[in-house]
VEXGU-299611 format. One line per 2 residues: their letters; for each residue x, y, z of N, C-alpha, C, O. Coordinates in nm, 2 decimals. Layout:
VEXGU-299611
a = X Y Z X Y Z X Y Z X Y Z ~ ...;
END
This chain:
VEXGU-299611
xx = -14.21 -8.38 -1.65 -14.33 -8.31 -1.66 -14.34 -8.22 -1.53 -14.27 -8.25 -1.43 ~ -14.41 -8.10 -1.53 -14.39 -8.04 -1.39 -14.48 -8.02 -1.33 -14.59 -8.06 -1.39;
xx = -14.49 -7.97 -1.23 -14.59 -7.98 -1.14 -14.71 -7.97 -1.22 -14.79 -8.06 -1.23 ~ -14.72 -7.84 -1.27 -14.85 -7.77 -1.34 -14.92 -7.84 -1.42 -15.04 -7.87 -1.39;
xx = -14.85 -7.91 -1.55 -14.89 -8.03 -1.64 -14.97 -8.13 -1.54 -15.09 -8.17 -1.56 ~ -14.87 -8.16 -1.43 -14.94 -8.29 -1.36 -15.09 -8.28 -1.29 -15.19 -8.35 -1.28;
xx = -15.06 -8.18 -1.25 -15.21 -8.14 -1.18 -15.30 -8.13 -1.30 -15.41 -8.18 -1.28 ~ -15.29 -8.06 -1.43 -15.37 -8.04 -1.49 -15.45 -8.23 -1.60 -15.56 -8.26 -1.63;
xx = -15.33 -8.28 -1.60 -15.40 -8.43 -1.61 -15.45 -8.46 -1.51 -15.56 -8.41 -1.52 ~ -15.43 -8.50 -1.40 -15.52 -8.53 -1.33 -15.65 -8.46 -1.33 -15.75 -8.53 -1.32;
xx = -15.66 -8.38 -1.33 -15.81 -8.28 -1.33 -15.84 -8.33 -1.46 -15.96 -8.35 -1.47 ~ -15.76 -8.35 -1.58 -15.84 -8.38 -1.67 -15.90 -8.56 -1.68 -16.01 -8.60 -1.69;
xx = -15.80 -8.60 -1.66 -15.86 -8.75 -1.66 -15.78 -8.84 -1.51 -15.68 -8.91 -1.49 ~ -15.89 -8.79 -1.41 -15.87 -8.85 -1.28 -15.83 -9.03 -1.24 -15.78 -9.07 -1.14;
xx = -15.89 -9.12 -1.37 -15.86 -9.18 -1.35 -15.72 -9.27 -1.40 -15.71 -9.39 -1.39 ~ -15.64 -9.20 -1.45 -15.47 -9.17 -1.49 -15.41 -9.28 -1.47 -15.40 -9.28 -1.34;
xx = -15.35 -9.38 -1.51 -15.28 -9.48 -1.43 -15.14 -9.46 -1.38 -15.08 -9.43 -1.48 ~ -15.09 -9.46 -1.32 -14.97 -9.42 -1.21 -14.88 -9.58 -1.23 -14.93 -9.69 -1.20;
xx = -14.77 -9.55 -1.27 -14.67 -9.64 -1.24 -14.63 -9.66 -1.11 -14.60 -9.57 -1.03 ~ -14.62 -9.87 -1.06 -14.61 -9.90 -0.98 -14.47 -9.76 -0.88 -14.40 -9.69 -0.95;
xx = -14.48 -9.78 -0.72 -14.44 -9.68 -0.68 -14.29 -9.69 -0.67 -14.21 -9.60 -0.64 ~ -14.25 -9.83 -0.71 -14.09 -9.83 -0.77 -14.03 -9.81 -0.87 -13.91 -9.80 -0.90;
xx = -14.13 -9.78 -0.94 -14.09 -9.74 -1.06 -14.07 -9.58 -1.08 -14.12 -9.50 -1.01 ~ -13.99 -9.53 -1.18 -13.92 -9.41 -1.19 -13.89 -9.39 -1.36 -13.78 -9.43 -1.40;
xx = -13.99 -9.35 -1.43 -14.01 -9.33 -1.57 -14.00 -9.21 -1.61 -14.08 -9.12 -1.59 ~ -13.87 -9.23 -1.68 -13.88 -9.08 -1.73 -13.95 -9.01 -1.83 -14.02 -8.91 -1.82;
xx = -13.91 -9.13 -1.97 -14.00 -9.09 -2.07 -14.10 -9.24 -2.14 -14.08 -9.36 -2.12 ~ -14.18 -9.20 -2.19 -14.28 -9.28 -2.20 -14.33 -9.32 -2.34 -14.42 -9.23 -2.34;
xx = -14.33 -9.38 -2.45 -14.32 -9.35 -2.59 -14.42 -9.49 -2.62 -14.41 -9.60 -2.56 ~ -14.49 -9.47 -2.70 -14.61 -9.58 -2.77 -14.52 -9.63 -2.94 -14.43 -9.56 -2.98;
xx = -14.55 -9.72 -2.99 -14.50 -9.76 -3.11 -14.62 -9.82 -3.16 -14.65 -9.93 -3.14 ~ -14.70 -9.73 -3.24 -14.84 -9.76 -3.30 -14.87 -9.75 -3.41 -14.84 -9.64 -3.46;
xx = -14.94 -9.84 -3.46 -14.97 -9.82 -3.64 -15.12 -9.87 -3.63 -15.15 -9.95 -3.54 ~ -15.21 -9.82 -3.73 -15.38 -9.91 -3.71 -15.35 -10.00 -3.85 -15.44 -10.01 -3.93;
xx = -15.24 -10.06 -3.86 -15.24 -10.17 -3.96 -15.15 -10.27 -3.85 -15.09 -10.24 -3.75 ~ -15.17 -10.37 -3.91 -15.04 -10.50 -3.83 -14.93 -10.53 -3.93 -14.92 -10.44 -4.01;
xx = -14.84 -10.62 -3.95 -14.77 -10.65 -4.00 -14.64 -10.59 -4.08 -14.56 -10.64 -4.16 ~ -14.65 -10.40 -4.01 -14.56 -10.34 -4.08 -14.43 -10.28 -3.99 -14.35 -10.19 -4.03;
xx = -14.43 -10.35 -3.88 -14.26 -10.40 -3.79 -14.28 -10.27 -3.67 -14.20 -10.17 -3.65 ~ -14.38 -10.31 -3.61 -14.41 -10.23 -3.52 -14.32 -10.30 -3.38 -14.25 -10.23 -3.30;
xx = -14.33 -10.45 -3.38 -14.22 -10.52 -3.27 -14.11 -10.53 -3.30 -14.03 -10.58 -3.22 ~ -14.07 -10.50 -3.43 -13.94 -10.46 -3.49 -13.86 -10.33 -3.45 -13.75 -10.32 -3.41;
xx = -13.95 -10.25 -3.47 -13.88 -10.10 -3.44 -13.87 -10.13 -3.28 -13.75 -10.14 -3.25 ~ -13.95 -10.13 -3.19 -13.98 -10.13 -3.07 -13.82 -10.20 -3.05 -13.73 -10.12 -3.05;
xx = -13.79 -10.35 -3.04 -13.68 -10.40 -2.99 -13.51 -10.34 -3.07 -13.41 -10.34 -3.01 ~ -13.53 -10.28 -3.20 -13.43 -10.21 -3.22 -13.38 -10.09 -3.16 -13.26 -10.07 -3.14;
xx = -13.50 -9.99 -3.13 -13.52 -9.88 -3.08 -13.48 -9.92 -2.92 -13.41 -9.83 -2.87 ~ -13.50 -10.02 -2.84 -13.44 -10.01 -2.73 -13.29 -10.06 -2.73 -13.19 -10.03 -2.66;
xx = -13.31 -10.14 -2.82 -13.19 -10.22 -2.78 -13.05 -10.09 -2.84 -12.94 -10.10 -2.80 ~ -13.09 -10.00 -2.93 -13.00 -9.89 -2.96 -13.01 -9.76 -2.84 -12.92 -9.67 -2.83;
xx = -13.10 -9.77 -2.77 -13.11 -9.66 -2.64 -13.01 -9.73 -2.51 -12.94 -9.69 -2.42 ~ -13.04 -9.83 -2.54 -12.99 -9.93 -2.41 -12.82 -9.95 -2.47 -12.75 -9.94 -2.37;
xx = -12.75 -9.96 -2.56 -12.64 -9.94 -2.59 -12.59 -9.78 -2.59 -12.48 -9.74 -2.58 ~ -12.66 -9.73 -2.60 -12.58 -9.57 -2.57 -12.59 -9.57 -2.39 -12.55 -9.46 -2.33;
xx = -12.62 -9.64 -2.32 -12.64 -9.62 -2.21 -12.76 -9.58 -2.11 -12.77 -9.56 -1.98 ~ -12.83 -9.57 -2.19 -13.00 -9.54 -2.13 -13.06 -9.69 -2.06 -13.03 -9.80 -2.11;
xx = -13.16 -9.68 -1.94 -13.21 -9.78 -1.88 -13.34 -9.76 -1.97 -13.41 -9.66 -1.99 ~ -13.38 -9.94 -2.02 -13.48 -9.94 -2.09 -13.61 -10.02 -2.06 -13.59 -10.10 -1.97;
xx = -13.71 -10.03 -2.11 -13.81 -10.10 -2.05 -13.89 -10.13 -2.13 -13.95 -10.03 -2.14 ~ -13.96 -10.25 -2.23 -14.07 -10.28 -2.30 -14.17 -10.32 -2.24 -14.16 -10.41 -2.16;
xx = -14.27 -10.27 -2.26 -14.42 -10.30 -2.21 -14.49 -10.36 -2.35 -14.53 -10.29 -2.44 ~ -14.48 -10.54 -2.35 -14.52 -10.58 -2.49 -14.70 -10.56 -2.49 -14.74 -10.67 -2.46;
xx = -14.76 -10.51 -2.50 -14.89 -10.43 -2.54 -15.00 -10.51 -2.61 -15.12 -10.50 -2.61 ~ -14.90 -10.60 -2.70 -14.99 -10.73 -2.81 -15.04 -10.84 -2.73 -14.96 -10.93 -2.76;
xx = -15.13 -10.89 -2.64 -15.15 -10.94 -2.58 -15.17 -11.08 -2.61 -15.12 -11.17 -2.54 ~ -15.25 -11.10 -2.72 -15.29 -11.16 -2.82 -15.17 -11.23 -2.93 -15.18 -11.34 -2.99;
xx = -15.04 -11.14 -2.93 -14.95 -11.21 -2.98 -14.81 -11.14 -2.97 -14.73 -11.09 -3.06 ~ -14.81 -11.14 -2.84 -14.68 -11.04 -2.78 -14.55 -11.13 -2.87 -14.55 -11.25 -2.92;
xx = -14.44 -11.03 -2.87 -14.29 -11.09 -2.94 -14.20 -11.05 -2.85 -14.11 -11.11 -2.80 ~ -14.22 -10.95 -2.84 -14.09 -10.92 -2.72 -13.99 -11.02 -2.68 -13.88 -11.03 -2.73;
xx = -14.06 -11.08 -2.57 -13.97 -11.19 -2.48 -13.86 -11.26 -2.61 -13.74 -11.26 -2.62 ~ -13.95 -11.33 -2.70 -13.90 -11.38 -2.78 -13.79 -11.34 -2.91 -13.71 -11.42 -2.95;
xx = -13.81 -11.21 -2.96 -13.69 -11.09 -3.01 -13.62 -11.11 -2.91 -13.51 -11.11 -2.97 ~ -13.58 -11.12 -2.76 -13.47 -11.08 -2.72 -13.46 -11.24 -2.63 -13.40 -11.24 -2.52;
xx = -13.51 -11.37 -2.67 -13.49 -11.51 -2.66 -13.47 -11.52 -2.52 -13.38 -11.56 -2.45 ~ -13.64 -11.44 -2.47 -13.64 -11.49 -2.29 -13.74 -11.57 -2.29 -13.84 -11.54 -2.35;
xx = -13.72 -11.68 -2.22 -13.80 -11.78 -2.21 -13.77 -11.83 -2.06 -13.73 -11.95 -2.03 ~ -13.79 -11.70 -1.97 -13.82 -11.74 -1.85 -13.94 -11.67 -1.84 -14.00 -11.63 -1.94;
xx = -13.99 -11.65 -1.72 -14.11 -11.64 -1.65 -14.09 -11.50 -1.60 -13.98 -11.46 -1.59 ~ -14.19 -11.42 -1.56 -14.17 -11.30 -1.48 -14.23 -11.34 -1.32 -14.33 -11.41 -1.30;
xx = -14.15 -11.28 -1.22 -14.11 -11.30 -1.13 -14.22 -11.23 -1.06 -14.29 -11.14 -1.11 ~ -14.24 -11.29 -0.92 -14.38 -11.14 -0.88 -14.29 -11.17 -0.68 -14.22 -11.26 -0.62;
xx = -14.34 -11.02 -0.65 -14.29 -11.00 -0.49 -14.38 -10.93 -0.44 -14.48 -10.89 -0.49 ~ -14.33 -10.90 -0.31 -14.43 -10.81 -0.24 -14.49 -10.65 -0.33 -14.60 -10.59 -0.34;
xx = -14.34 -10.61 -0.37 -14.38 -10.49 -0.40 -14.44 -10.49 -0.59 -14.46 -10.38 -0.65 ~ -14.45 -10.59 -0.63 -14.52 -10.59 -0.76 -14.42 -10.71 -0.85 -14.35 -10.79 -0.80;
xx = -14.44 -10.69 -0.98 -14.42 -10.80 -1.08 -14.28 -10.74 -1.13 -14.26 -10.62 -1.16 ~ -14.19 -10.83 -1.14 -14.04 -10.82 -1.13 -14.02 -10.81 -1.30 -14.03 -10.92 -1.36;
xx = -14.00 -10.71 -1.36 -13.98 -10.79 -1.53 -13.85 -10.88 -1.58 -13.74 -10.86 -1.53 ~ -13.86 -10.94 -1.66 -13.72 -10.99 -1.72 -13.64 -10.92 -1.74 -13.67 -10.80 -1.73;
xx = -13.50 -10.95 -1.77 -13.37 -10.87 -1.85 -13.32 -10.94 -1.94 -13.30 -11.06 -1.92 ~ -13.30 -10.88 -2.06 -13.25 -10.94 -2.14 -13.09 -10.94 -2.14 -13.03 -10.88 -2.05;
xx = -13.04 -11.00 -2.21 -12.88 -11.03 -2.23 -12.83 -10.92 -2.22 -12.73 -10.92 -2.15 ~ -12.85 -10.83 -2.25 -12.78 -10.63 -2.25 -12.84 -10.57 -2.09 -12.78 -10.50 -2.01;
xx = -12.97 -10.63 -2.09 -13.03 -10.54 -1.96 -13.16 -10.46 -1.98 -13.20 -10.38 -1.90 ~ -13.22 -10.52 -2.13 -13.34 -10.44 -2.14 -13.44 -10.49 -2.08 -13.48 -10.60 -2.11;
xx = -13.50 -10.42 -1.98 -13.64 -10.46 -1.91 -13.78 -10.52 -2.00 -13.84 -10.45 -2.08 ~ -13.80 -10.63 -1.97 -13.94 -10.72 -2.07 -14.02 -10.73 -1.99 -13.98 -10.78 -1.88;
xx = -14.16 -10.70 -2.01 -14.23 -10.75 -1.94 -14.37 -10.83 -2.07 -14.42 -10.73 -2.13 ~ -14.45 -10.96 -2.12 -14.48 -10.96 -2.21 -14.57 -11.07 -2.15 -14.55 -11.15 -2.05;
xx = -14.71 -11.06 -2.25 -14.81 -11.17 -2.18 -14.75 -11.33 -2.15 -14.78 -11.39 -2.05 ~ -14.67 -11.38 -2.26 -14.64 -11.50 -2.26 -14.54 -11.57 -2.12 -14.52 -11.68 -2.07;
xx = -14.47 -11.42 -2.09 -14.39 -11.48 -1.96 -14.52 -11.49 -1.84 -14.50 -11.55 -1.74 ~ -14.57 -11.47 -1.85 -14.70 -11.48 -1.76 -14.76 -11.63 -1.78 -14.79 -11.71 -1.69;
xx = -14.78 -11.67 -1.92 -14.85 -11.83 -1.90 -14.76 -11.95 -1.87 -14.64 -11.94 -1.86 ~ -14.85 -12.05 -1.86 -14.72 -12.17 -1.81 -14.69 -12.24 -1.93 -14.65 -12.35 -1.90;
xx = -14.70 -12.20 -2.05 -14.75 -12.24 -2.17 -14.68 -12.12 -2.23 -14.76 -12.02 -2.25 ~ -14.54 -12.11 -2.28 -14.54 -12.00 -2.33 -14.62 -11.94 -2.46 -14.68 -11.83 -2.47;
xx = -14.62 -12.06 -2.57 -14.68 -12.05 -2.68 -14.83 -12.09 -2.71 -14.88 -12.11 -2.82 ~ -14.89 -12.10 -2.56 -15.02 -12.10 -2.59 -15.08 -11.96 -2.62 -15.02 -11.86 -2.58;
xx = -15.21 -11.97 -2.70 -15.26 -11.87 -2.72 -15.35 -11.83 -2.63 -15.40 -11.90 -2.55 ~ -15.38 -11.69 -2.64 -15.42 -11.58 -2.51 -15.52 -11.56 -2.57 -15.51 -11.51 -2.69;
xx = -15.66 -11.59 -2.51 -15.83 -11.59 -2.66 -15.88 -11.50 -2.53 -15.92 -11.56 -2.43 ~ -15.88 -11.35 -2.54 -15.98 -11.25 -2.40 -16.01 -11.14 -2.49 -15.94 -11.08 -2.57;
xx = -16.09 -11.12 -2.47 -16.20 -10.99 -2.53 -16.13 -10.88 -2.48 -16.11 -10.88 -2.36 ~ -16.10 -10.82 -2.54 -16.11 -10.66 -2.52 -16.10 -10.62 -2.39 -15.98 -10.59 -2.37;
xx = -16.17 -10.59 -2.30 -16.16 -10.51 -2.21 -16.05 -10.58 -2.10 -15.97 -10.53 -2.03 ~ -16.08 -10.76 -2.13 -15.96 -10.79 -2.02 -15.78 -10.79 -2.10 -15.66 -10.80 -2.08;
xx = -15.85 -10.77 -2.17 -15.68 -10.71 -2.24 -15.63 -10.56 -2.24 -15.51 -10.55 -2.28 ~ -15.68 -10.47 -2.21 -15.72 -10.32 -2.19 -15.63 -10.35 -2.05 -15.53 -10.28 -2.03;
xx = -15.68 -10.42 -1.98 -15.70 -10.38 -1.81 -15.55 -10.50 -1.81 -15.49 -10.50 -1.71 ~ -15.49 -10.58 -1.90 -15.40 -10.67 -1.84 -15.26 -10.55 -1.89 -15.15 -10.55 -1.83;
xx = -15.30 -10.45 -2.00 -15.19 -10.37 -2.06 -15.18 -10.31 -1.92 -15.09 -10.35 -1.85 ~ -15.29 -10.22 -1.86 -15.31 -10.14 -1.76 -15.20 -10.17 -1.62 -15.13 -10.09 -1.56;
xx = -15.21 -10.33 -1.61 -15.15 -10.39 -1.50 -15.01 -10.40 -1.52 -14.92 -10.37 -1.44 ~ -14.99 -10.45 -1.65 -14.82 -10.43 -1.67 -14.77 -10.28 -1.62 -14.67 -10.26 -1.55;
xx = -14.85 -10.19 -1.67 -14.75 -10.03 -1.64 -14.82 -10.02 -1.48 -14.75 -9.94 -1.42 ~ -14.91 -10.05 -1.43 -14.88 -10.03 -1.28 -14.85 -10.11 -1.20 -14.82 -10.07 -1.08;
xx = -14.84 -10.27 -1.23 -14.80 -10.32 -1.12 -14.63 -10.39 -1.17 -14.57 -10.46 -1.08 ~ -14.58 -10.37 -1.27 -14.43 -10.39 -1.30 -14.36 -10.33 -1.25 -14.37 -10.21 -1.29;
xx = -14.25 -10.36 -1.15 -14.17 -10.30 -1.13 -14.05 -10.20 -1.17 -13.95 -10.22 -1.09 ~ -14.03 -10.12 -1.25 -13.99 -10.09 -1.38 -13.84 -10.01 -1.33 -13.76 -9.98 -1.42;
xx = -13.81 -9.97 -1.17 -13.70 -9.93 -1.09 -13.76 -9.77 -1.20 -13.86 -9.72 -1.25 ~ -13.57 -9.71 -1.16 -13.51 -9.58 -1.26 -13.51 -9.63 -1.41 -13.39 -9.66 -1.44;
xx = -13.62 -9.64 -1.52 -13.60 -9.66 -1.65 -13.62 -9.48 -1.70 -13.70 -9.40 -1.65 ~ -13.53 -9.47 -1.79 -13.48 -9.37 -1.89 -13.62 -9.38 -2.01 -13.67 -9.28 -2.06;
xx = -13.66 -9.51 -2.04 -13.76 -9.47 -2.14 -13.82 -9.63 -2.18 -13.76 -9.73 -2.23 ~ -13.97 -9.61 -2.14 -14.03 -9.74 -2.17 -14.11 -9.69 -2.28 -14.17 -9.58 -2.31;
xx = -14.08 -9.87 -2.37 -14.14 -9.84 -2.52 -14.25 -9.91 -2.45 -14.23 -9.96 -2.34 ~ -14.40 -9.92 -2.54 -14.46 -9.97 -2.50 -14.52 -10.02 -2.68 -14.57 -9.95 -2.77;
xx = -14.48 -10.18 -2.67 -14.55 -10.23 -2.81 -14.66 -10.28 -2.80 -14.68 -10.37 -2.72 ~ -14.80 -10.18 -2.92 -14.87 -10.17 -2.92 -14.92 -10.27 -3.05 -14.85 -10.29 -3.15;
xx = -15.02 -10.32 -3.03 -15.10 -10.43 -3.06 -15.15 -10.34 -3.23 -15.16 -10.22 -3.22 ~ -15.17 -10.39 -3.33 -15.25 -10.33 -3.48 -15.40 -10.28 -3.43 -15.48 -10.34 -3.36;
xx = -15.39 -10.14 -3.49 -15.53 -10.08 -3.48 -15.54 -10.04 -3.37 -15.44 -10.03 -3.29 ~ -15.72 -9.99 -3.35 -15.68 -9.86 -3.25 -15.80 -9.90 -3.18 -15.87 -9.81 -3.16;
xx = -15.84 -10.03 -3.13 -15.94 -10.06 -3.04 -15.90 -10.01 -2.89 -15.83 -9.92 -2.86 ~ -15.97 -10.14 -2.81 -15.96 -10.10 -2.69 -15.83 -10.07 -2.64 -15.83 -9.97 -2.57;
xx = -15.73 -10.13 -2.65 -15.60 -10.17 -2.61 -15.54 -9.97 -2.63 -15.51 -9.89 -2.54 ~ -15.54 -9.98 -2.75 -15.48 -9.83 -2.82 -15.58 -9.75 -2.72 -15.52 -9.68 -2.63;
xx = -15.68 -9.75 -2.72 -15.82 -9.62 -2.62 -15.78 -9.57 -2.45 -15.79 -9.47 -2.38 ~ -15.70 -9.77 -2.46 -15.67 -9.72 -2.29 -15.55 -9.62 -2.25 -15.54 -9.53 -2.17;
xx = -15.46 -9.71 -2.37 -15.30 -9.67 -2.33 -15.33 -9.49 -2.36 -15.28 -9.40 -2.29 ~ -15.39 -9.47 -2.46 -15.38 -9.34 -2.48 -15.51 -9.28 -2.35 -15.50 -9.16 -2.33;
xx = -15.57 -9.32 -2.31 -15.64 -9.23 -2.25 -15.62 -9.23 -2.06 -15.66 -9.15 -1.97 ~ -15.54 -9.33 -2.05 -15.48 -9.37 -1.88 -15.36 -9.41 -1.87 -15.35 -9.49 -1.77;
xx = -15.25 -9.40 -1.95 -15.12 -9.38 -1.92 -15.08 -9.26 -1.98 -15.11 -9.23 -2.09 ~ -14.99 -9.17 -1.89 -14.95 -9.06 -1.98 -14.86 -9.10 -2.07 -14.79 -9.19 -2.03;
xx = -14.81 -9.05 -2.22 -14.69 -9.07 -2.28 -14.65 -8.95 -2.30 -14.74 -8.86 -2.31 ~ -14.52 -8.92 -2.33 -14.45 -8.79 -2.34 -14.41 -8.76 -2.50 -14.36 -8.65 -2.53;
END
């Protein structure tokens, strides 16, 4: 994006979310449908896992908070790591960057029961406080329908 674009989001929507300051995103891509069950965490894990074999650095931001898959499409069942400079995400077996509500509980398969806005603000946290290094292109899997979750990502993260 270049200078001019950048300035002009910000003047448009000042409060913008900015990826953590280790992080280095080139491109930014949403995977969204206002229905559920028609392989929205499907595409998302094939779509990287085929960017990540041509050579591209990748990154999922699982977005479903309520019933993230991620970790589990790519059979991580560790924990995400946290340091001084922010939240470390998983890798999968190839190297695709995970970052997904459930590596966060101590409980992987317990269920995640938060209203709306603290799900809004926990997406928010994944893309600024994950460490995401030089990624080539973070998918970001987006939860069915276009409530809060869909309002934020589109209205305070930029996507390209």
């Amino acid at each position: 994006m270049s200078e001019q674009n950048k300035e002009t989001d910000e003047r448009f929507n000042p409060f913008m979310a900015r990826p953590n300051k280790q992080s280095h995103l080139r491109y930014t891509y949403a995977i969204v449908s206002g229905k559920g069950g028609v392989g929205k965490s499907t595409v998302t894990a094939l779509l990287a896992s085929s960017l990540n074999h041509k050579g591209y650095s990748v990154g999922i931001l699982d977005a479903d908070i309520t019933g993230p898959s991620q970790a589990h499409a790519f059979n991580i069942h560790s924990k995400a790591a946290g340091s001084d400079i922010g939240i470390i995400p998983a890798y999968s077996r190839e190297g695709v960057k995970i970052i997904s509500a459930n590596m966060l509980l101590e409980d992987e398969e317990a269920p995640v029961l938060w209203r709306g806005p603290m799900i809004a603000n926990a997406v928010k946290e994944f893309y600024t406080n994950v460490v995401w290094g030089d990624t080539d292109f973070l998918l970001i899997d987006m939860p069915p329908g276009t409530g809060d979750v869909a309002l934020s990502v589109f209205q305070s993260i930029h996507l390209d």
